[in-house]
C-alpha positions in Angstrom: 42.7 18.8 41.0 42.3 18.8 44.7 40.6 16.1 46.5 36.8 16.9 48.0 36.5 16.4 51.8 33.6 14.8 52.7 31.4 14.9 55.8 31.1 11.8 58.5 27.5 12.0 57.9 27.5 12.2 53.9 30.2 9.1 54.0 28.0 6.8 56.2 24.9 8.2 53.9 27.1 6.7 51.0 28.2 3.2 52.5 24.9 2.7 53.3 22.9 3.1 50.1 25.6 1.0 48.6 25.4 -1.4 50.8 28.1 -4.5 50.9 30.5 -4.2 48.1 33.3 -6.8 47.0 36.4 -5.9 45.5 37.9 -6.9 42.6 41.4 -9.1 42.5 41.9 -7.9 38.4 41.7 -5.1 36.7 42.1 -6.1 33.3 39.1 -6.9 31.1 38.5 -9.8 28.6 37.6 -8.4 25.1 37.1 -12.0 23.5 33.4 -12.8 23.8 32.2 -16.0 26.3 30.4 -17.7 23.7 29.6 -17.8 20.1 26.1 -15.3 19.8 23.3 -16.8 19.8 21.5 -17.6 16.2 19.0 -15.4 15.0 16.2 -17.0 12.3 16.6 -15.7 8.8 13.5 -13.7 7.6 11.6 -15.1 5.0 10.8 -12.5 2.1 7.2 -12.0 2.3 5.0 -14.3 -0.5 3.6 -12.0 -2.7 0.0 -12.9 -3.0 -1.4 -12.6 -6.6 -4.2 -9.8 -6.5 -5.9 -10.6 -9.8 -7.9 -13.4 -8.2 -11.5 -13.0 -9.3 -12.6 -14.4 -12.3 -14.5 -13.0 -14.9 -17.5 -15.0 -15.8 -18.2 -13.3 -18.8 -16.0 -12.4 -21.9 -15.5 -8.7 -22.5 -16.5 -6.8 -25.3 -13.0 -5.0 -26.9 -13.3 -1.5 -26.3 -12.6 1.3 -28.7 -10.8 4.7 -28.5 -14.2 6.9 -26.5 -15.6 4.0 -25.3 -16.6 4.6 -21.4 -16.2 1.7 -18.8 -18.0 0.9 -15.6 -18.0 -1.9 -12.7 -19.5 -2.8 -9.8 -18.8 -5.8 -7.3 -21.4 -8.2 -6.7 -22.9 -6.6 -3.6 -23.1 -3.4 -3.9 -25.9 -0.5 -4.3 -26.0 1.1 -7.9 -25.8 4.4 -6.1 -22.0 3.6 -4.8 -21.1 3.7 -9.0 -23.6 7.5 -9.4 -21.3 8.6 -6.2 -18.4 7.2 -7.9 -19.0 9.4 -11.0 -19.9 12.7 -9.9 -16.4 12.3 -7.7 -18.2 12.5 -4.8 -15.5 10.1 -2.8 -13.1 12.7 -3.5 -9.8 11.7 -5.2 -6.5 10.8 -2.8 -4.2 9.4 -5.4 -3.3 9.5 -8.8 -0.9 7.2 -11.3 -0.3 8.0 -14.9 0.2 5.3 -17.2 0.5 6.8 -20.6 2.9 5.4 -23.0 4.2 2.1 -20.6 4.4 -1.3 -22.2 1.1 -3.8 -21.1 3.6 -5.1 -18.5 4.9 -2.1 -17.2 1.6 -0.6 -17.1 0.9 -3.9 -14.9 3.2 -3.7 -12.8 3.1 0.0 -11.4 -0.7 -0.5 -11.4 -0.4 -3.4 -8.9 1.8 -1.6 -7.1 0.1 1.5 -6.8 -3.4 -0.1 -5.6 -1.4 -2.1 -2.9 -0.1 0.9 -1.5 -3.1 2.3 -1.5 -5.1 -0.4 0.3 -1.8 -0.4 3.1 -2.0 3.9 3.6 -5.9 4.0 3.8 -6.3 5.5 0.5 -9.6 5.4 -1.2 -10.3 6.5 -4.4 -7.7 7.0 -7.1 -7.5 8.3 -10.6 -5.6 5.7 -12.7 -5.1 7.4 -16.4 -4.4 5.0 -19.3 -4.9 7.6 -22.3 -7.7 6.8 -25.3 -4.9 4.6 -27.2 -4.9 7.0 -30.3 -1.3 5.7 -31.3 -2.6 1.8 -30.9 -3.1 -0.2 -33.6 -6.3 -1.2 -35.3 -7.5 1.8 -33.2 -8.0 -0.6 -30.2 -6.3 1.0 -26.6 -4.1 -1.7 -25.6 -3.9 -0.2 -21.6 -7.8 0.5 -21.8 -8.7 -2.7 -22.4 -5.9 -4.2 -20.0 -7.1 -2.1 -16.9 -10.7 -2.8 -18.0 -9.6 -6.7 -17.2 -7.6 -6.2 -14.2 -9.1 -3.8 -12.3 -12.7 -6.7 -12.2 -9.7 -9.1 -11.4 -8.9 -7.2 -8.7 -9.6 -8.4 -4.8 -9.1 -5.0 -3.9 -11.4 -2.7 -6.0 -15.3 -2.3 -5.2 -16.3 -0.3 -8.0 -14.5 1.9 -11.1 -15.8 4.5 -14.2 -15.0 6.3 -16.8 -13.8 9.6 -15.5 -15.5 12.8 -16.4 -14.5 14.7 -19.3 -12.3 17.2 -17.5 -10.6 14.3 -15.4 -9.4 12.4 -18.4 -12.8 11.5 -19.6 -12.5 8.2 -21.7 -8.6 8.0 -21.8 -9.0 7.8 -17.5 -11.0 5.6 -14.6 -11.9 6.7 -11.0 -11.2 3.8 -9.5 -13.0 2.5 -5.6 -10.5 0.4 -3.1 -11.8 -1.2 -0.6 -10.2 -0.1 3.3 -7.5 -2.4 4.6 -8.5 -4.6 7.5 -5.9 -2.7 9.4 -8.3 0.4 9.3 -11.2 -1.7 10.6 -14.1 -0.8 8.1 -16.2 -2.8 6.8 -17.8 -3.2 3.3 -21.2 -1.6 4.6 -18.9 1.2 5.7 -19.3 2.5 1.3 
């Protein structure tokens, strides 16, 4: 490689942008660090608030195989539940729950509404099935969801879906918008 000739002008251009320069005595650099790092604060695993916080005030009837369900928060106009029923808020999610234990069904429920609430979803289907295979010919999961979803901080309203959505065996169910979305509850 030959070696590019350079121009007075383009040198003094250079030695001036650069300014004053000092030279090095060493060329050799130190690959052990100058210190220990600095500490970092552990993260604390986030404290998983319980959502089932609202207490029911009244005891609930058991519910049998085609009985239909329906709730409503203190608050709210009757015509949010008519809205609800004719699927008028239009469905974003769905979780299926057939044939999972009490505590599984639990468990993925709680989980599904609280990712709901975080991704702005509104409405959801949550199907539990009519309990046909239950004993005593009581739904187990029917009368479960019927209990947590009034428990529930996050859920305004729910129903019995309509016969070609699940009918008895299935609830629409209304979640109220994350405060990271900025609605309100007059925003229904």
């Amino acid at each position: 490689m030959t070696k590019k000739t350079t121009s007075p002008d383009d040198s003094a251009l250079f030695r001036n942008t650069v300014g004053k320069v000092k030279t090095i005595d060493t060329n050799t650099v130190s690959l052990q660090p100058a210190g220990k790092p600095r500490p970092f604060p552990k993260t604390k695993p986030l404290e998983q608030i319980d959502p089932l916080q609202k207490d029911i005030s009244a005891k609930l009837d058991m519910l049998f195989q085609e009985d239909r369900i329906a709730f409503l928060a203190p608050g709210l106009q009757k015509n949010v539940l008519k809205k609800l029923r004719k699927g008028q808020y239009g469905l974003d999610a769905e979780i299926d729950l057939h044939g999972l234990t009490s505590r599984n069904a639990k468990q993925q429920l709680l989980n599904f509404l609280h990712d709901c609430v975080e991704n702005g979803i509104r409405c959801v289907h949550v199907i539990h099935g009519k309990g046909y295979n239950s004993p005593d010919s009581q739904p187990v999961l029917k009368n479960d969801i019927n209990l947590w979803l009034r428990q529930h901080q996050d859920v305004l309203a729910f129903c019995s879906a309509p016969p070609k959505a699940g009918g008895s065996g299935a609830v629409f169910v209304l979640l109220r918008f994350s405060a990271k979305f900025g609605a309100h509850e007059e925003d229904i």
